[in-house]
Each structure stands twice: as structure tokens, then as C-alpha cells.
ROMIKOL-340705 format. One record per residue (C-alpha): residue in one letter; x, y, z. Coordinates in Angstrom, 1 decimal, always signed. Layout:
<rec><residu>A</residu><px>X</px><py>Y</py><pz>Z</pz></rec>
...
% end
This chain:
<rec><residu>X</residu><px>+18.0</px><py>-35.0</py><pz>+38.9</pz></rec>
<rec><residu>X</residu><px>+15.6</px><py>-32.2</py><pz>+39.0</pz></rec>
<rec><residu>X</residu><px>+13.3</px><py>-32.2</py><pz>+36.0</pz></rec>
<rec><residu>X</residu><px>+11.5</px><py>-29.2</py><pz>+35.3</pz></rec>
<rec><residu>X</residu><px>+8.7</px><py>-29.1</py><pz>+32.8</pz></rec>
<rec><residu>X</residu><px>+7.9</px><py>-26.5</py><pz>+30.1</pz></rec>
<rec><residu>X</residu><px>+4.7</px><py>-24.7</py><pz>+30.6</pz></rec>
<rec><residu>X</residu><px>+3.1</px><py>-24.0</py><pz>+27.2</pz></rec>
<rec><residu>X</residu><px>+2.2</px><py>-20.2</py><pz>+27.3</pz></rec>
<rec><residu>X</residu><px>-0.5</px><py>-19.0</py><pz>+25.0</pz></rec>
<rec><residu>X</residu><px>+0.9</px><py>-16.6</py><pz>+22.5</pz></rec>
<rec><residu>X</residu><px>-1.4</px><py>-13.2</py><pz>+22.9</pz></rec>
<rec><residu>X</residu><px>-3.8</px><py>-12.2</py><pz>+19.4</pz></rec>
<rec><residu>X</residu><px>-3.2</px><py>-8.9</py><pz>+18.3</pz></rec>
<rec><residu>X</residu><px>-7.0</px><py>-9.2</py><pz>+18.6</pz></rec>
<rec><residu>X</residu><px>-6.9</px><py>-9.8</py><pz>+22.3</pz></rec>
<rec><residu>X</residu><px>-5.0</px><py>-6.4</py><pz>+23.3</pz></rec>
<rec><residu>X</residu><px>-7.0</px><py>-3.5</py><pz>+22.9</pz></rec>
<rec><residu>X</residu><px>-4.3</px><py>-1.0</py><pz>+21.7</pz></rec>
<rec><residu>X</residu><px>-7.3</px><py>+1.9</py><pz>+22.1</pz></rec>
<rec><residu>X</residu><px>-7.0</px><py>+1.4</py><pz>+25.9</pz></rec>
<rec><residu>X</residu><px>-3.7</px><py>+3.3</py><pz>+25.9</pz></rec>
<rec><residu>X</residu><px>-3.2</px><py>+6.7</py><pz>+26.0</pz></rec>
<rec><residu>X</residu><px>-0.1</px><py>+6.8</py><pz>+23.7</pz></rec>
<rec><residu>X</residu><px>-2.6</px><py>+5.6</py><pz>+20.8</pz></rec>
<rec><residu>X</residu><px>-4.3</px><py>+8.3</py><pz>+19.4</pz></rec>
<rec><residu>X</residu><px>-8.1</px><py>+8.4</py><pz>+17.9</pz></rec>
<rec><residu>X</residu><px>-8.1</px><py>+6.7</py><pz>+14.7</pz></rec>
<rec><residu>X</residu><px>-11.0</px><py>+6.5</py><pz>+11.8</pz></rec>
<rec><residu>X</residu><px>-11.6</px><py>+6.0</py><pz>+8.8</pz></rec>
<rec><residu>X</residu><px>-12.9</px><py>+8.7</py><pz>+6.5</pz></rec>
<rec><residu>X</residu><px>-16.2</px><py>+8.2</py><pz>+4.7</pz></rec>
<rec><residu>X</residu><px>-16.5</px><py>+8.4</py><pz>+0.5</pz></rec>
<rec><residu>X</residu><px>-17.7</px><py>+11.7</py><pz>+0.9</pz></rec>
<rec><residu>X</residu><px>-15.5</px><py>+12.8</py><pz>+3.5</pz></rec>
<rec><residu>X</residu><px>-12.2</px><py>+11.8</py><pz>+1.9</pz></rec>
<rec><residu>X</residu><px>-13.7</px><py>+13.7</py><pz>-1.2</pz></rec>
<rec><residu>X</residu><px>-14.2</px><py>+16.7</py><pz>+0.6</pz></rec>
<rec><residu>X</residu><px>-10.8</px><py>+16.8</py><pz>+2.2</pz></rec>
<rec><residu>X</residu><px>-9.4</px><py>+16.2</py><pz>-1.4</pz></rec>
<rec><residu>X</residu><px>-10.8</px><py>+19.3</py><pz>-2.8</pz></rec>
<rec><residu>X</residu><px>-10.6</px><py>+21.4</py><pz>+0.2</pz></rec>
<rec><residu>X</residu><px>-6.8</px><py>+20.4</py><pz>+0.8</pz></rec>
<rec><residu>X</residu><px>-6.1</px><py>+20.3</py><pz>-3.1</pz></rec>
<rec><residu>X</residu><px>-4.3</px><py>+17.0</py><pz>-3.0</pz></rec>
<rec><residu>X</residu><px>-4.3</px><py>+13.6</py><pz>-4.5</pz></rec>
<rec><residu>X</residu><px>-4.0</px><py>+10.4</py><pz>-2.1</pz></rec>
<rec><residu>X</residu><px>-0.6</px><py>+9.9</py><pz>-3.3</pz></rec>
<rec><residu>X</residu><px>+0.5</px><py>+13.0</py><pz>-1.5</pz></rec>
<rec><residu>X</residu><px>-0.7</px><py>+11.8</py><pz>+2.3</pz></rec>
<rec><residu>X</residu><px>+1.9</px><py>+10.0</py><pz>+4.6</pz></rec>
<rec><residu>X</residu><px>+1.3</px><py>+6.0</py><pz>+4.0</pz></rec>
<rec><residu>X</residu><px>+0.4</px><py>+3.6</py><pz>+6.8</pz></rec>
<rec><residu>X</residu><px>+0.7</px><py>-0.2</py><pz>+5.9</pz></rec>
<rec><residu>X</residu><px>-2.1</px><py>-2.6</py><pz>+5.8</pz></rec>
<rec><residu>X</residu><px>-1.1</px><py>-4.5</py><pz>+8.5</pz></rec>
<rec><residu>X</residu><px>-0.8</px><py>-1.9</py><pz>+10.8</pz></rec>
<rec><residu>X</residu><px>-2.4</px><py>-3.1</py><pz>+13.8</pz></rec>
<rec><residu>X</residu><px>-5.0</px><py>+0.1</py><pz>+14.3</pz></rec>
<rec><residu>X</residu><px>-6.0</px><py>-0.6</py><pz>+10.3</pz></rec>
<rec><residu>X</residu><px>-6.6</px><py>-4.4</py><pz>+11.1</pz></rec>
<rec><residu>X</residu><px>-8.6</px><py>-3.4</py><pz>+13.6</pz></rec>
<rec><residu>X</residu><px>-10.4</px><py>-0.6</py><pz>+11.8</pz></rec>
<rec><residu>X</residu><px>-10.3</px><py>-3.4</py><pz>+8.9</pz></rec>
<rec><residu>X</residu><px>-9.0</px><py>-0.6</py><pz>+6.9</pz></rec>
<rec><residu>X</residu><px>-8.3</px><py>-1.5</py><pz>+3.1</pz></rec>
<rec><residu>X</residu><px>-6.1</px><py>+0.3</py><pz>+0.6</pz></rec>
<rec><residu>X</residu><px>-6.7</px><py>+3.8</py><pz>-0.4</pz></rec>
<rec><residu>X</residu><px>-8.3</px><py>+4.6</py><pz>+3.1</pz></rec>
<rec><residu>X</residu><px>-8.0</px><py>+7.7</py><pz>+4.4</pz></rec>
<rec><residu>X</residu><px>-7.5</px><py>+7.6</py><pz>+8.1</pz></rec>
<rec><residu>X</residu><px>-8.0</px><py>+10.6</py><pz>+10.1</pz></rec>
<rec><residu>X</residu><px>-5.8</px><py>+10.6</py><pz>+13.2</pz></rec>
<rec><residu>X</residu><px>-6.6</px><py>+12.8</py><pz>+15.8</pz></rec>
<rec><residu>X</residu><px>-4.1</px><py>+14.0</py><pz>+18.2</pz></rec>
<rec><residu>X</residu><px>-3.9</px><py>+15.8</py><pz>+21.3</pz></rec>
<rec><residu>X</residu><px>-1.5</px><py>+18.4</py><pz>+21.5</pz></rec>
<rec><residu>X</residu><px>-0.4</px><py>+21.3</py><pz>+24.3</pz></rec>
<rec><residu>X</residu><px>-0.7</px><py>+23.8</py><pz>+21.9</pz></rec>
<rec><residu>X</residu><px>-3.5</px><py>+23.3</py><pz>+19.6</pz></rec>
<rec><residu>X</residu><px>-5.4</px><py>+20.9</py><pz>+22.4</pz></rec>
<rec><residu>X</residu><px>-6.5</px><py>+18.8</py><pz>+19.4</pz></rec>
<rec><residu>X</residu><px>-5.4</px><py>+18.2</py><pz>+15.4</pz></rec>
<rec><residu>X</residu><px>-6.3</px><py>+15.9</py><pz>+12.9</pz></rec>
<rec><residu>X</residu><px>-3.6</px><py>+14.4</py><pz>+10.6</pz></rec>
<rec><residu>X</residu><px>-4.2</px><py>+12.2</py><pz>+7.8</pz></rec>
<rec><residu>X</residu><px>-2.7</px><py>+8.8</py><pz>+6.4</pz></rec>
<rec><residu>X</residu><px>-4.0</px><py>+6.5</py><pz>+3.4</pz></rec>
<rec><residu>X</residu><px>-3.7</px><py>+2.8</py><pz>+3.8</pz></rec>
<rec><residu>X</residu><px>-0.8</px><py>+1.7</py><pz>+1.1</pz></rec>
% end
């Protein structure tokens, strides 16, 4: 009787995948007091009116983003080349 033995694989960290390497994940950071006060007034809008992204969102881990964040996305597009859309950390 052949007998084969189970290998035990290491199960991959989120931390040992650098999601930034691809080039379906776009620029992330995280906006600055200031900066998220800025866009406030300049947008007339409260936090509570920006898309959500959760706290365990692997880019926010990594950006060790904590609730009430605002995380400026910036994406490339065909027609615009570049925008910037916003999310706060729920």
C-alpha cells in the first residue's frame, strides 16, 4: 500500500502579498486632518455622505487606516487620464 504524506503548506499573510504590485489596485492614501477638512468645506459634505470602506479592508490594514479616515483613491481612467474618489473607513 502506497502511503503518501501530507505536506504542510504555509498559509500566505495578507502581509506577505503586496496588493500595490498589481495594476488592478489603484493608488490609495490616506487624507491628512487638514486635508480631509479642506475637502469637507470645498465639497460641502459631512463624512457620513462618502461611500464606506471596512476596517478590514486589506489596503486600510495596510495603510493602518482607522475609522473616520478619508481615503483618497486615485484612479486611472481613458477619459479623464486620472480622478480621485473618496471613501471613509466605517
Amino acid at each position: 500500500m502506497l502511503m503518501v504524506k501530507r505536506m504542510a503548506t504555509k498559509k500566505k499573510e495578507e502581509t506577505d502579498i503586496d496588493i500595490f504590485q498589481s495594476n488592478l489596485v489603484p493608488k490609495h492614501q490616506i487624507l491628512s486632518g487638514d486635508e480631509k477638512a479642506e475637502l469637507m468645506k470645498s465639497l460641502n459634505v459631512s463624512p457620513k455622505q462618502f461611500p464606506r470602506i471596512k476596517e478590514d479592508d486589506p489596503v486600510v490594514k495596510i495603510l493602518q487606516g482607522k475609522k473616520g479616515d478619508v481615503i483618497k483613491i486615485t484612479r486611472n481612467s481613458l477619459v479623464a487620464e486620472e480622478y480621485n474618489y473618496y471613501r471613509v473607513v466605517a
